[in-house]
VOTOR-441461 format. One record per residue (C-alpha): residue in one letter; y, x, z. Coordinates in steps of 0.05 Angstrom, whole numbers, padded with zeros to 5 digits, always signed. Layout:
<sites>
AYXZ;...
</sites>
This chain:
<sites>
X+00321+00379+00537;X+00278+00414+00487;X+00226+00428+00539;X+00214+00357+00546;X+00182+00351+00473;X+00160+00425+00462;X+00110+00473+00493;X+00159+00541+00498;X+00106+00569+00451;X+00116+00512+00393;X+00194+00520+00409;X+00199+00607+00399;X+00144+00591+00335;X+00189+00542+00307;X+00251+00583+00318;X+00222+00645+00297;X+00205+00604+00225;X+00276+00583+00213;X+00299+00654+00226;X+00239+00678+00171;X+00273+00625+00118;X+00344+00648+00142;X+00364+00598+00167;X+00339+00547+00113;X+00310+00481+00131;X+00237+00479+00144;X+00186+00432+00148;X+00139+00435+00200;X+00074+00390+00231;X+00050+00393+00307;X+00003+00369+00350;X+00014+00319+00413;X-00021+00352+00467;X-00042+00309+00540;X+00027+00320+00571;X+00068+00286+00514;X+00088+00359+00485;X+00089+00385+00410;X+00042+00436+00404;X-00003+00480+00350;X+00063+00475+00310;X+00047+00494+00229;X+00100+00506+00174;X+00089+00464+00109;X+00149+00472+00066;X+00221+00515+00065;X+00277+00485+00030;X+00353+00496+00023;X+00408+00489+00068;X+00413+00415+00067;X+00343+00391+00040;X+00270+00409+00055;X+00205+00374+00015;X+00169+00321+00060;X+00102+00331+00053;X+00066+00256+00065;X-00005+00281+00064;X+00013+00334+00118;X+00011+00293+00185;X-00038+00250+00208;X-00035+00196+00268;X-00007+00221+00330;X+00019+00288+00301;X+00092+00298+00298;X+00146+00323+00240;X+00189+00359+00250;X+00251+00395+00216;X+00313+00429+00225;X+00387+00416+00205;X+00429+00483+00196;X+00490+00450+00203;X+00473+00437+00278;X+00493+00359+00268;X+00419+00319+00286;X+00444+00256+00261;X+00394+00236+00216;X+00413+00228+00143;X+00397+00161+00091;X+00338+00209+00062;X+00314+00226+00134;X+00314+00155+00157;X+00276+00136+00098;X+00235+00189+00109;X+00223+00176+00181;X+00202+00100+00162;X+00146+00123+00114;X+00117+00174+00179;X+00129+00124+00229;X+00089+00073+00187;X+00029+00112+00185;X+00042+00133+00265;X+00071+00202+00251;X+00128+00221+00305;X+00195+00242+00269;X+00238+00298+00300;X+00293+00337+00284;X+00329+00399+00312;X+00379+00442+00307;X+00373+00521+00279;X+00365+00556+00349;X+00316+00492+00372;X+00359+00476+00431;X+00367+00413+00419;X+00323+00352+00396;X+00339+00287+00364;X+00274+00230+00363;X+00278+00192+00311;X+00206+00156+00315;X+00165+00168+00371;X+00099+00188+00357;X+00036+00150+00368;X-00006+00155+00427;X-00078+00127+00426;X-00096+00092+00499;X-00159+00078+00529;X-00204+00031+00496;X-00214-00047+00526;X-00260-00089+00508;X-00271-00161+00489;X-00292-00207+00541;X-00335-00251+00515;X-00332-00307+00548;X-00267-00304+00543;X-00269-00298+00472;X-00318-00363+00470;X-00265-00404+00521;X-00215-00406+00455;X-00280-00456+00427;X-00294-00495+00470;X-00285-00573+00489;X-00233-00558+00536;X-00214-00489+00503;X-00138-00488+00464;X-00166-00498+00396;X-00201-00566+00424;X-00133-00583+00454;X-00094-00564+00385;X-00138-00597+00333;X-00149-00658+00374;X-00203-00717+00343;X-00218-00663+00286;X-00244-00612+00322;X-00322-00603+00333;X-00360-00565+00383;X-00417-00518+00347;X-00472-00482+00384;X-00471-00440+00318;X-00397-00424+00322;X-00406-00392+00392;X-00468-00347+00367;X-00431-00317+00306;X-00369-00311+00351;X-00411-00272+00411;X-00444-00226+00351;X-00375-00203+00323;X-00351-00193+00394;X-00404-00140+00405;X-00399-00110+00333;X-00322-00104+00357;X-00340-00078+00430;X-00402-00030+00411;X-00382-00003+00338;X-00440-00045+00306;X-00447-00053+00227;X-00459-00123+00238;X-00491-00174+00177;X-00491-00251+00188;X-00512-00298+00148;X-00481-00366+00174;X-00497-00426+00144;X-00433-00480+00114;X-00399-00507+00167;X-00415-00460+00221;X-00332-00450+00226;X-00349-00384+00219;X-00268-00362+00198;X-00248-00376+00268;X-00311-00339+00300;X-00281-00276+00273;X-00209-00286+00275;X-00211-00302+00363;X-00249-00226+00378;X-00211-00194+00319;X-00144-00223+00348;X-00160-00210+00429;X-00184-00140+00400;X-00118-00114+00365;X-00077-00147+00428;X-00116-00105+00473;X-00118-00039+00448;X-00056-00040+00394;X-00109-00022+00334;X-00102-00074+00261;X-00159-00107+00241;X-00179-00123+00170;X-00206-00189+00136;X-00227-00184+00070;X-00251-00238+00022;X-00264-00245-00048;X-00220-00299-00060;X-00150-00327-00070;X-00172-00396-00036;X-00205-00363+00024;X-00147-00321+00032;X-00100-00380+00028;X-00150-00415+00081;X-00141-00363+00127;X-00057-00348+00122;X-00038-00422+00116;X-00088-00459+00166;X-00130-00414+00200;X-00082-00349+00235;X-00026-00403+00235;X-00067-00446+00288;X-00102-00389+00329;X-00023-00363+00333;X-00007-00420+00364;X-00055-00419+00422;X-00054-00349+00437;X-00015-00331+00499;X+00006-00276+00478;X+00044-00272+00406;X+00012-00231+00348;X+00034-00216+00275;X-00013-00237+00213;X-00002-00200+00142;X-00031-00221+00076;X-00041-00151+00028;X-00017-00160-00034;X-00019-00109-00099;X+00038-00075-00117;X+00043-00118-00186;X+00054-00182-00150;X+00126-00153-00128;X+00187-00160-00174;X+00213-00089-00177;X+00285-00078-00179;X+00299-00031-00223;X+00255-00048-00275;X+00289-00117-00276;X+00353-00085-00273;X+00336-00053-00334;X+00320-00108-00363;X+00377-00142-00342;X+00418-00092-00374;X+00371-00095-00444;X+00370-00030-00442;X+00304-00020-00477;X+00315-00088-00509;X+00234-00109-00488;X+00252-00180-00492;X+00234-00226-00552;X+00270-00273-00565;X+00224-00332-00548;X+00215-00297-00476;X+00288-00292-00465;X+00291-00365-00421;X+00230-00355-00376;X+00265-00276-00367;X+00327-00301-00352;X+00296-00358-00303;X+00255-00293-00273;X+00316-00253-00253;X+00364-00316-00234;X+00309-00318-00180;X+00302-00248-00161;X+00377-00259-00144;X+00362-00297-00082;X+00289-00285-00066;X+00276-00252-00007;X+00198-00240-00008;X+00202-00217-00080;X+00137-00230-00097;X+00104-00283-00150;X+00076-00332-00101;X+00151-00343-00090;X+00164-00360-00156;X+00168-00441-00167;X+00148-00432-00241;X+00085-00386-00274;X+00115-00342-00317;X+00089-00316-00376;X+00045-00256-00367;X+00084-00207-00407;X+00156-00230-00383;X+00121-00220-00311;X+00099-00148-00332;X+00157-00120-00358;X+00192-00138-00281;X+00136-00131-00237;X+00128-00057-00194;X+00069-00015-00214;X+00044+00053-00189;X+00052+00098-00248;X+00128+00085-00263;X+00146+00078-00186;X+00191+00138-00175;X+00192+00122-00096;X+00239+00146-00047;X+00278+00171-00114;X+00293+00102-00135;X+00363+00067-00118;X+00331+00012-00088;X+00284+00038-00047;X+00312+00020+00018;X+00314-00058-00013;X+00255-00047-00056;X+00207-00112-00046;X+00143-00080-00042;X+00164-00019+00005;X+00195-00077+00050;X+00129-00116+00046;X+00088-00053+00064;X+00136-00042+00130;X+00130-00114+00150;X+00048-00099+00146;X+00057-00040+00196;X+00073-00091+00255;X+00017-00142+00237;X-00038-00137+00282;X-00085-00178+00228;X-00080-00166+00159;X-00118-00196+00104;X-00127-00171+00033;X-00173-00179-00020;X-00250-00131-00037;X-00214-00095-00093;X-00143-00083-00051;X-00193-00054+00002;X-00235-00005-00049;X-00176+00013-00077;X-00153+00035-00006;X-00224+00069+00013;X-00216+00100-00055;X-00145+00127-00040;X-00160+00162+00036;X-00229+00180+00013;X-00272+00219+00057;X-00207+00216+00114;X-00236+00137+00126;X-00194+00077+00137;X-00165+00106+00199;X-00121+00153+00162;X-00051+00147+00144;X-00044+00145+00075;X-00065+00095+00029;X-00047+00029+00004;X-00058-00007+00070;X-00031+00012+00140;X-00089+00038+00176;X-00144+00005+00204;X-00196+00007+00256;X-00239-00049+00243;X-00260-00092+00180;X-00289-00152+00175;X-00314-00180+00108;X-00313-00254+00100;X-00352-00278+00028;X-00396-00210+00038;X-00445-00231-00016;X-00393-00205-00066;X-00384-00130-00033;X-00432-00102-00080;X-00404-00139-00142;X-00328-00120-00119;X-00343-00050-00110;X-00378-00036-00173;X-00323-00071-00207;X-00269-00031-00181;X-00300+00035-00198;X-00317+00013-00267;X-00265+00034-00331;X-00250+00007-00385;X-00210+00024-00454;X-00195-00028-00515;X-00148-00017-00573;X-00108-00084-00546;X-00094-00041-00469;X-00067+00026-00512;X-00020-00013-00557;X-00006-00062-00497;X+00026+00008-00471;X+00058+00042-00533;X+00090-00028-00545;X+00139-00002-00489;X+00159+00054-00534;X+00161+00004-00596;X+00147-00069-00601;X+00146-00095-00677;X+00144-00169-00651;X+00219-00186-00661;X+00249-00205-00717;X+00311-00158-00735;X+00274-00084-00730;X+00237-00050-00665;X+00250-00053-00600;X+00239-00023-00541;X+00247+00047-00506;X+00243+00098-00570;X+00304+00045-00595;X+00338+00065-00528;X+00322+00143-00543;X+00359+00132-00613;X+00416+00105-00580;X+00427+00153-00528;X+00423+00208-00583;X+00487+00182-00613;X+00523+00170-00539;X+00502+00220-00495;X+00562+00275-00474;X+00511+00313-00445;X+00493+00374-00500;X+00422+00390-00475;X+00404+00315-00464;X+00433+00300-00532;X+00396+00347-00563;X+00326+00327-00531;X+00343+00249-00540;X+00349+00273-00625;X+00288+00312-00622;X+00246+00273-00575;X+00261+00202-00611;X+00231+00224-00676;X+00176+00266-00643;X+00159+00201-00593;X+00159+00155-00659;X+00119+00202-00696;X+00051+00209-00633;X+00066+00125-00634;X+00053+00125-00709;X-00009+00170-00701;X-00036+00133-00636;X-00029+00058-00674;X-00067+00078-00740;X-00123+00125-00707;X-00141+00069-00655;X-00147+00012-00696;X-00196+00059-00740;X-00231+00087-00674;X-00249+00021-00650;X-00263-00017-00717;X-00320+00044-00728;X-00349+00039-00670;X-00348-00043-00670;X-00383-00036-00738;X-00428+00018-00722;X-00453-00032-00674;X-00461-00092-00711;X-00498-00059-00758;X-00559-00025-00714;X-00552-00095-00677;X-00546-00135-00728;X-00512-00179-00678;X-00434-00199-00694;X-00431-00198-00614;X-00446-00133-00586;X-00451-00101-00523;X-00494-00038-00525;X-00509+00011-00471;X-00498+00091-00489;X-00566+00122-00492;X-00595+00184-00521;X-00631+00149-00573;X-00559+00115-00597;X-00528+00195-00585;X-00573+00218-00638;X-00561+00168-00695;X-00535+00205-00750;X-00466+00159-00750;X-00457+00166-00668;X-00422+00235-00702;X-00371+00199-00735;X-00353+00151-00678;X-00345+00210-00630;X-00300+00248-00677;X-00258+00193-00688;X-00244+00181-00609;X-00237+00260-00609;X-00169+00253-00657;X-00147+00191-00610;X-00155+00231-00552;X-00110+00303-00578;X-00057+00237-00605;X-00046+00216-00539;X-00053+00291-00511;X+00011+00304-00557;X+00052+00235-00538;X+00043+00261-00462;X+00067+00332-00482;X+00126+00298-00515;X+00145+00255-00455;X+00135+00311-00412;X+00179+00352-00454;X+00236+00297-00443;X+00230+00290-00375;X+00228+00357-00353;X+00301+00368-00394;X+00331+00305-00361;X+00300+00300-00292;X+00327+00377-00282;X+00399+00347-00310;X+00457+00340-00263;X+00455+00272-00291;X+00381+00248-00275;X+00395+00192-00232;X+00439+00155-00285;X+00377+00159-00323;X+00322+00137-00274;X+00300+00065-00312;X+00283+00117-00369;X+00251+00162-00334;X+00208+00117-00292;X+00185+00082-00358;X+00170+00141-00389;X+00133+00174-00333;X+00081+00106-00323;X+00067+00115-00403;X+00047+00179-00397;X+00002+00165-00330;X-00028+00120-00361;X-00043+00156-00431;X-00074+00207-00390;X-00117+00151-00353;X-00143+00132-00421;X-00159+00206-00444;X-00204+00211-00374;X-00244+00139-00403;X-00256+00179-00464;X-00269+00242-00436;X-00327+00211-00386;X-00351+00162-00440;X-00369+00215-00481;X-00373+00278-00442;X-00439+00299-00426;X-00481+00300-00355;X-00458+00236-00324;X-00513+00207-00294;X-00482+00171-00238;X-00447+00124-00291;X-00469+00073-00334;X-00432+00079-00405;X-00439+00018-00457;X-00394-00005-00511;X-00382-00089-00533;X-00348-00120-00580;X-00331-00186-00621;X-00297-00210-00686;X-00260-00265-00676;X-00231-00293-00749;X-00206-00225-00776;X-00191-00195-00711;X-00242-00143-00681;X-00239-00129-00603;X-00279-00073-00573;X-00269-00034-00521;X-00312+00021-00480;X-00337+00015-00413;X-00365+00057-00347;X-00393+00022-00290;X-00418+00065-00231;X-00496+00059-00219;X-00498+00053-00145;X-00444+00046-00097;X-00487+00051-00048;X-00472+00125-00027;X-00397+00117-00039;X-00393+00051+00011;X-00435+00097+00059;X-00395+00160+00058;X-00327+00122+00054;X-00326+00059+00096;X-00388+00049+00141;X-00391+00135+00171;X-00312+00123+00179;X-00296+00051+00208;X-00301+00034+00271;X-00333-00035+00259;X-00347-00065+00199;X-00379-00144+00201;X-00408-00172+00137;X-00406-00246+00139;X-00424-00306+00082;X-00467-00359+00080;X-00512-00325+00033;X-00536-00254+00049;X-00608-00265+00068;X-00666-00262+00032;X-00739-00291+00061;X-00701-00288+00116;X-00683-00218+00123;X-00627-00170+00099;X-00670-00123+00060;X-00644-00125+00002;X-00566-00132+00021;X-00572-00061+00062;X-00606-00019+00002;X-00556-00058-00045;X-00492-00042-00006;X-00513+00024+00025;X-00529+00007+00100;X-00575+00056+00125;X-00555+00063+00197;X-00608+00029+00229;X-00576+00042+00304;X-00504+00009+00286;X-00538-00046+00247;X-00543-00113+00274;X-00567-00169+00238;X-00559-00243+00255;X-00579-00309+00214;X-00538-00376+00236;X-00572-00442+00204;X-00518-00494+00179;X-00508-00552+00238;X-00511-00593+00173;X-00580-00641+00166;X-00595-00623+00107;X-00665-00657+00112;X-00631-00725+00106;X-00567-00708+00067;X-00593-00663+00010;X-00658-00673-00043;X-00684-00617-00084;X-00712-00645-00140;X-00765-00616-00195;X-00790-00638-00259;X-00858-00603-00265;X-00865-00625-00344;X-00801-00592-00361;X-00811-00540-00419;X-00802-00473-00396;X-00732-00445-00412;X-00733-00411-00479;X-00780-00453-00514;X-00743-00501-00577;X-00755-00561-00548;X-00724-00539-00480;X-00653-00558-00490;X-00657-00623-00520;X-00702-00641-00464;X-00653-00613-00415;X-00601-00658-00445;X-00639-00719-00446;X-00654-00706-00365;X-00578-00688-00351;X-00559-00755-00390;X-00615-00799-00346;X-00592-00761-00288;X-00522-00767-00305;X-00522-00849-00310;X-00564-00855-00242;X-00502-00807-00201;X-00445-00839-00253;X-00414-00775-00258;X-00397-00734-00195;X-00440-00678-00214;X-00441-00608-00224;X-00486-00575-00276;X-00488-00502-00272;X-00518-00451-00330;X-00530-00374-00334;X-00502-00370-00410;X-00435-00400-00441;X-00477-00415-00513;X-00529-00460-00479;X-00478-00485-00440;X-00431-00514-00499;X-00495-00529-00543;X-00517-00581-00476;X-00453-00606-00470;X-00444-00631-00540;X-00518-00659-00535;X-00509-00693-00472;X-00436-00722-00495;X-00469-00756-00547;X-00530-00785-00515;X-00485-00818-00467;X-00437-00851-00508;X-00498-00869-00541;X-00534-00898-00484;X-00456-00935-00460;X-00441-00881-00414;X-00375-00867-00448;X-00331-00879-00381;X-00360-00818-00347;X-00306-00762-00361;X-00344-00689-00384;X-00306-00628-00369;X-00331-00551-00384;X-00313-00488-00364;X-00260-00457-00412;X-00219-00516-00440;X-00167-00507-00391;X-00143-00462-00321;X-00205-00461-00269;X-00152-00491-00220;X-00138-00541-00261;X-00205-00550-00286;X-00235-00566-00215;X-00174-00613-00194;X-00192-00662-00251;X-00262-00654-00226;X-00247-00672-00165;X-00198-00726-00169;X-00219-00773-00225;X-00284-00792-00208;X-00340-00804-00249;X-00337-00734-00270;X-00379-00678-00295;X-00365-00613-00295;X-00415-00562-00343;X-00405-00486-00323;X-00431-00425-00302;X-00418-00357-00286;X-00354-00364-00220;X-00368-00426-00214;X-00427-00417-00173;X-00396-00404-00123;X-00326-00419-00089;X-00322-00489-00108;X-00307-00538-00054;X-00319-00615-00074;X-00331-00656-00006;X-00338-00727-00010;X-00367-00778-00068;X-00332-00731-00118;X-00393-00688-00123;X-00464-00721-00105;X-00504-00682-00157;X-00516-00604-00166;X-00559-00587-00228;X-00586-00520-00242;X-00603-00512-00315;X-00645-00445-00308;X-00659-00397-00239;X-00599-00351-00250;X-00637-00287-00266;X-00590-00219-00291;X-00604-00221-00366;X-00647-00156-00372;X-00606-00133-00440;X-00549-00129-00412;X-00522-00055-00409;X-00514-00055-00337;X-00567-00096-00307;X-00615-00055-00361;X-00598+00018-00337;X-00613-00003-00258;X-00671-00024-00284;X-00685+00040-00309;X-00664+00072-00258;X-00710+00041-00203;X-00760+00049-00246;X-00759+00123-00250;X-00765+00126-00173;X-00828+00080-00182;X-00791+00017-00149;X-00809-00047-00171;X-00739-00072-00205;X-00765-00146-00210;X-00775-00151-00132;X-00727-00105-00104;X-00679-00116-00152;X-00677-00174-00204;X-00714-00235-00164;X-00666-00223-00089;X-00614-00220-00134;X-00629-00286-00162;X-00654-00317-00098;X-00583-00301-00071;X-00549-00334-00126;X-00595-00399-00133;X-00568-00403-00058;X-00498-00402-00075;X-00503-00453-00122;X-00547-00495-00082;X-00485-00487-00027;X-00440-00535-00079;X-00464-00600-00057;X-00457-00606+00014;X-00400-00585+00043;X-00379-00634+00110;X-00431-00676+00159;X-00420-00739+00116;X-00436-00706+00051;X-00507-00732+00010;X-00535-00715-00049;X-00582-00681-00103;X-00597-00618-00132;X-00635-00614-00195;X-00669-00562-00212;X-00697-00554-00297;X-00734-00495-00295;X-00803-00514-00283;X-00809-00440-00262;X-00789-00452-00195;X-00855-00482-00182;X-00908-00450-00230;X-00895-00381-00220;X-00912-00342-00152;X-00833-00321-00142;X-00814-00397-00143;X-00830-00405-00067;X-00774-00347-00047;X-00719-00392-00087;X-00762-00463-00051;X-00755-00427+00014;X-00676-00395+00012;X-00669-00477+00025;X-00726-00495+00062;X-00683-00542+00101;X-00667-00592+00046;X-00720-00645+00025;X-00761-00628-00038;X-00796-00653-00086;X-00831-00633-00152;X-00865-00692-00196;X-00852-00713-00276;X-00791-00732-00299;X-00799-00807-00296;X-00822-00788-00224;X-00760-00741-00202;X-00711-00799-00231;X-00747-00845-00182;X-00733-00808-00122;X-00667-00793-00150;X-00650-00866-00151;X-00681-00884-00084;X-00648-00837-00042;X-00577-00865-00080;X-00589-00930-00055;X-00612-00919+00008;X-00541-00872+00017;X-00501-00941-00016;X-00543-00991+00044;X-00523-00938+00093;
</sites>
C-alpha cells in the first residue's frame, strides 16, 4: 500500500527520520512527482509523542504533508483534521503514517495541475448574442453591443495568451459581463479561480446580486461565486462570548441594547458577518465583537472549527469566481509577497488570474494601503481596552479583569503575575495617556506656528528637521515610543506565565485581547520609528492637524512614493493575467500615463484597447463654457460662480450635480447660491451638500425628490449613478487639478523633478484630464439620458492644456461663448429635449 504514494527512497528517508527523533512525531514536506508518488521528502519539525508543529508556510501547491502517529492508529485526530482543512485549502495533500511507514492514511489528496485549455472565443461571444442565453434570460431588456463583443474578445486573449491587458470602455459598453463569460468558461476549464476586483461596495454588490447570479443561470455547467470580505466584517465568537460573559466589562451602559441586540443575533446567524445584520450597529459595539488579525489566536481558539470567518474562507476555496475589493487584494499581494498570487498563503485562496474592474483607482488603492498612519485618538482607541474611563461607577475594561483575577485565581504563579501585572499594566497605561496627549499637542502647535495656519498638514523635510524646536517634538515621540516599548514588555511578561500554565485555555479571551494590544503597540512604535528614522527615501512623511473647539487632532503619516515597482515585482511578474478595465484610463487617447503610474513596463504582455460608449453623446450631452468667467482664484470668482450656478440652476430646476476640488469653496457657494435663489423665488428647489448626512443617504434624496441639487466634491466624482430626469445637469466648478501644497502631491513633484521630468505634463495635467473625465461620466448614464455639463473655469479654453480636458470628450457637443450666451444654449437644447 505504501508503494502506491511513496517512491521507496521517500519511504526508507522518512522512516529513517522517525527512527533519528525516536520514534517522535515528525513533520515532513514532499514533492508529487509524474507518477502520482511523494518524492524529495524534507523534515520540517520533530515533536512529542502525540503532537508535532504544522508548519503553514512549509508546503506549497501540489506538495504533500506528511506525518507520523507513534501509536500506529492513522485515524486522524480533531487537530489533524483541522489541520488538514487549512493544507487542503491552499492545495497541499495531507498524509499520515504509521512509525515503520507501512501504512498510509490520505486525508486530502493533493493537487494536480492539468494541461491548460483555452477559451474559445466564439464561444465565449455566443453567451452575447441575440440568440445567445443571456438574450434568452434578460428578454425585452437586453441589448446587442458591437462594443460588448470587442472588450469580451480582448479579455479572452489576455486570459488565453497571459496578456497585461488595459481597456478603456466607454459607459454602457456592459463591460461587467464581457469579463465575467471568459473569466467563468476559463476557471470551468482548467479548475484555476479568477479574481475581480473593484473599488467599490456598489460595483461589488452589482456584480454578486445581478451580474454572477444571471451568468449562473445560463451556464451549462454549474460554478461557485465568492464575495472576499475582511476579517472585521465577521462576528467573532469568542470575543462576543467574552463579552457576553462581561468579563472585561467593555460595555457602557448606553451601548448595552444595541450589544445585547448584536449577540441575540449572533445566536442564529449563520453567515456571521455584518451585511447580515438587519440593524447598523454602532461602530464601537461592532468592534469590541468583530474578528481581527492581531487577537485571533487561530487553530488555538475553541471555536475554530465554527469560527465565522475561517468557515467563510473554506466556502471561498470552492468558488471558481471570487470578488473582493483593491485594498483586500494589496493586502493579499502584500502578504505572499515576492511568492505572487499563485501561492498558498495569504488572505485569499489562490489565484491565477485578476481582473480589475474601476482600474482608474489601482494607483490610488495601492498607495493608500501602503500608507501609515498614527493619531493620539487610534493609541487611546487601543489602551481603552485595558481601561475605559467612560462609565460612570469607576474603570472598566481588561486591567479591571486583571484585578479581579488577582483576588480569585487558585493558581499561585498566575495569582502572583495577575497582582504584579495589574499595577504594572495600569502604571505603562498612565504613562502612554499623559505622554501622547503632550506628543501630539507639541507637534500640532509646532505646526501652527511656522504655518501660521490653524489647519495644518506639513510634509517632513530637511529644512523643517533642522528647526531648532523639530528637537523637542522628536524627543517627545522618543518617550512615547520606550512607554509603549514597556506596556508590550508587560503584556509579554503575562502571557508568557499564563500561556505556559496548565490552565491557558480557561484563559484564552484574555490572552487573545492582550496579545492584539500588544501587536498593535508594536505597529505604532514601527510609524514612529520610520517617521522619524533617518534614510527613507522611498516614503513620503508629513504631519496634519486641526483644532476643533478645544480638542486638537493630529496624527503622523507615510505614504509610499511610487508603487510602481512594488505592483511590478508583486502582481504583474507573478499573475498569470491581469486585465485593467474602467471607463476612464486613457489619456489623448493613449495609456501613457496609466502604465508609468501603475508600473506596466512589459511592453510584450501589454495590450491596450479603447471601446467608445454606444451612447450618442453628440445629441444627448452639451459641454458648455463661459469664456468671461474670472479665472479661479481671483475675488470676484466665487460670487460670479454663484450667480451662474443660480441662473443655471432655475433653467434645469434642480436635477443637477455641482462638483468642486475643495470643501471651503464648496460650503462658501452653497450658502451664496441658497440665497440668491430664494431670492430670485427658487425656494422649491431642494440643496443638498456633501457632509450633512451618510453618502448613501445623501445620494438617495438626490435622486428621489426631484428638483434637487447636490454640491460636492472629492468621491463624488465618481461612482454616482443618477439615470433619468433626476440628474440633467453636471457642473464643474474648477478643472480638478492635485493642489500642489499638499504633502503628497508636492514630494512627487519633487521627485520627477529631480529626474528632469516635467511633473505638470507627465504628472499633474493626465492626472487631471482623467478626473475631469470621471466627472464628466455623471450625467449620462442609459441611451435615453440628456443633458449639460458646465464647465466655470475659463481655463479650459484659454490655456494650451484646455484642449486635452476638450478632447477626453470629444464626442459630446461643445460650446464656449459669454455667459448670457452659454445660458442660451443651455435653454435651447432643454426645450428641444421637452418637444422631443
Amino acid at each position: 500500500m505504501i508503494e502506491d504514494y511513496f517512491t521507496p527512497e521517500a519511504a526508507e528517508f522518512i522512516r529513517e527520520a522517525i527512527t533519528e527523533a525516536h520514534g517522535n512525531e515528525v513533520f515532513f514536506v514532499g514533492k508529487i512527482n509524474d507518477s502520482s508518488l511523494v518524492y524529495d521528502v524534507r523534515v520540517f519539525a520533530r515533536g512529542n509523542r502525540h503532537a508535532v508543529p504544522a508548519i503553514l508556510d512549509a508546503a506549497k501547491t501540489g506538495n504533500v504533508v506528511v506525518h507520523n502517529h507513534p501509536s500506529g492508529n492513522l485515524e486522524p485526530s480533531p487537530q489533524d483534521v483541522a489541520v488538514a482543512s487549512a493544507f487542503g485549502n491552499k492545495g497541499v495533500g495531507f498524509y499520515i503514517v504509521d512509525s515503520r511507514v507501512e501504512n498510509v492514511y490520505v486525508v486530502i489528496e493533493p493537487f494536480v495541475p492539468g494541461e491548460t485549455v483555452r477559451v474559445d472565443n466564439e464561444s465565449a461571444r455566443e453567451y452575447l448574442l441575440p440568440a445567445g442565453p443571456v438574450a434568452r434570460v434578460l428578454g425585452e431588456k437586453y441589448e446587442y453591443r458591437d462594443e460588448q463583443l470587442e472588450v469580451l474578445s480582448n479579455v479572452t486573449d489576455a486570459f488565453n495568451d497571459e496578456y497585461l491587458s488595459m481597456i478603456e470602455a466607454g459607459t454602457g459598453t456592459g463591460k461587467t459581463l464581457s469579463y465575467l463569460v471568459p473569466s467563468i468558461l476559463w476557471s470551468i476549464n482548467n479548475d484555476e479561480r479568477v479574481l475581480i476586483s473593484t473599488n467599490t461596495i456598489n460595483l461589488q454588490e452589482q456584480l454578486i446580486n445581478k451580474d454572477l447570479p444571471l451568468l449562473r443561470d445560463v451556464f451549462p455547467k454549474k460554478f461557485d461565486y465568492a464575495l472576499v470580505k475582511g476579517m472585521r466584517n465577521y462576528f467573532c465568537l469568542l470575543r462576543g462570548e467574552a463579552v457576553g460573559q462581561d468579563l472585561f466589562d467593555f460595555i457602557d451602559d448606553g451601548e448595552r441594547g444595541s450589544m445585547k441586540d448584536v449577540l441575540e443575533w449572533a445566536k442564529t446567524t449563520t453567515d456571521g458577518s455584518l451585511s447580515d445584520l438587519a440593524f447598523t450597529p454602532p461602530d464601537d459595539v461592532w468592534d469590541r465583537v468583530s474578528a481581527e488579525s492581531e487577537s485571533c489566536p487561530g487553530m488555538k481558539c475553541p471555536h475554530y472549527s465554527s469560527c465565522f470567518f475561517f468557515k467563510s474562507r473554506r466556502e471561498l476555496s470552492r468558488a471558481s469566481v471570487l470578488v473582493a475589493n483593491h485594498h483586500m487584494l494589496f493586502s493579499d499581494i502584500a502578504i505572499k509577497g515576492t511568492a505572487g498570487p499563485d501561492s498558498d498563503f495569504g488572505i485569499i485562496p489562490r489565484y491565477a488570474k485578476v481582473v480589475f474592474d474601476e482600474a482608474h483607482n489601482i494607483a490610488e488603492a495601492a498607495t493608500s494601503h501602503f500608507s501609515l498612519k498614527l493619531s493620539k485618538h487610534g493609541i487611546m482607541k487601543t489602551l481603552s481596552r485595558l481601561r475605559s474611563r467612560k462609565s460612570k461607577g469607576g474603570d472598566k475594561g481588561i486591567l479591571s479583569y486583571i484585578s479581579h483575577l488577582a483576588q480569585r485565581e487558585k493558581d499561585s504563579a498566575l495569582r502572583e503575575v495577575f497582582e504584579r501585572s495589574g499595577g504594572a499594566l495600569a502604571a505603562a497605561v498612565e504613562r502612554i495617556e499623559a505622554v501622547s496627549e503632550e506628543v501630539f499637542n507639541s507637534l500640532y502647535g509646532f505646526g501652527a506656528e511656522i504655518s501660521g495656519e490653524a489647519a495644518i498638514s506639513i510634509r517632513l523635510t530637511e529644512e523643517i528637521v533642522r528647526n531648532e524646536k523639530w528637537t523637542g517634538v522628536e524627543e517627545r515621540f522618543g518617550a512615547l515610543e520606550k512607554s509603549l516599548f514597556s506596556l508590550e514588555n508587560e503584556i509579554g511578561h503575562l502571557l508568557g506565565v499564563v500561556e505556559s500554565s496548565p490552565h491557558a485555555d480557561s484563559h484564552i479571551k484574555l490572552t487573545a485581547e492582550l496579545g492584539g494590544i500588544a501587536k498593535r503597540s508594536l505597529a505604532f512604535r514601527e510609524v514612529i520609528g520610520r517617521f522619524f528614522g533617518e534614510g527613507d527615501e522611498s516614503h513620503i512623511r508629513w504631519f496634519e492637524g486641526n483644532r476643533r473647539r478645544a480638542a486638537i487632532f493630529c496624527s503622523i503619516n507615510l505614504s509610499p512614493l511610487d508603487v510602481s515597482k512594488e505592483l511590478s515585482e508583486k502582481l504583474y511578474s507573478k499573475t498569470k493575467t491581469v486585465v485593467m478595465t474602467s471607463a476612464s484610463l486613457a489619456v489623448d487617447r493613449n495609456f501613457d500615463f496609466q502604465k508609468k503610474n501603475i508600473g506596466l513596463s512589459d511592453d510584450e504582455r501589454f495590450r491596450g484597447l479603447i471601446v467608445d460608449s454606444p451612447f450618442d453623446f453628440r445629441t444627448q450631452s452639451l459641454l458648455l463654457v463661459p469664456a468671461d468667467m474670472p479665472e479661479p482664484g481671483r475675488d470676484d470668482y466665487e460670487d460670479s460662480l454663484s450667480r451662474i450656478l443660480s441662473d443655471s440652476i432655475s433653467i434645469t430646476n434642480g436635477n443637477a450635480l455641482v462638483l468642486f476640488t475643495s470643501y471651503s469653496s464648496l460650503n462658501r457657494v452653497y450658502e451664496k447660491t441658497g440665497k440668491i435663489l430664494e431670492e430670485s423665488g427658487f425656494a422649491h428647489i431642494s440643496l443638498f451638500k456633501q457632509g450633512e448626512m451618510p453618502r448613501g443617504l445623501l445620494l438617495e434624496k438626490f435622486k428621489t425628490l426631484g428638483n434637487s441639487v447636490l454640491f460636492a466634491t472629492d468621491s463624488f466624482w465618481e461612482g454616482v449613478d443618477v439615470p433619468g430626469d433626476s440628474l440633467s445637469m453636471v457642473v464643474i466648478c474648477r478643472l480638478p487639478f492635485k493642489v500642489p501644497t499638499d504633502p503628497v502631491t508636492e514630494a512627487k513633484i519633487e521627485y520627477m523633478e529631480k529626474q528632469d521630468i516635467d511633473s505638470f505634463r507627465e504628472y499633474i495635467l493626465p492626472h487631471a484630464v482623467l478626473r475631469f473625465k470621471q466627472g464628466f461620466g455623471r450625467l449620462i448614464r442609459t441611451k435615453t439620458d440628456r443633458g449639460v455639463v458646465l464647465v466655470l473655469d475659463r481655463r479650459i479654453v484659454s490655456k494650451y492644456y484646455g484642449k486635452f480636458f476638450i478632447n477626453s470628450v470629444s464626442g459630446s457637443a461643445f460650446f464656449c461663448g459669454k455667459t448670457e450666451e452659454v445660458l442660451g444654449r443651455m435653454r435651447d437644447f432643454f426645450f428641444r429635449t421637452e418637444k422631443h
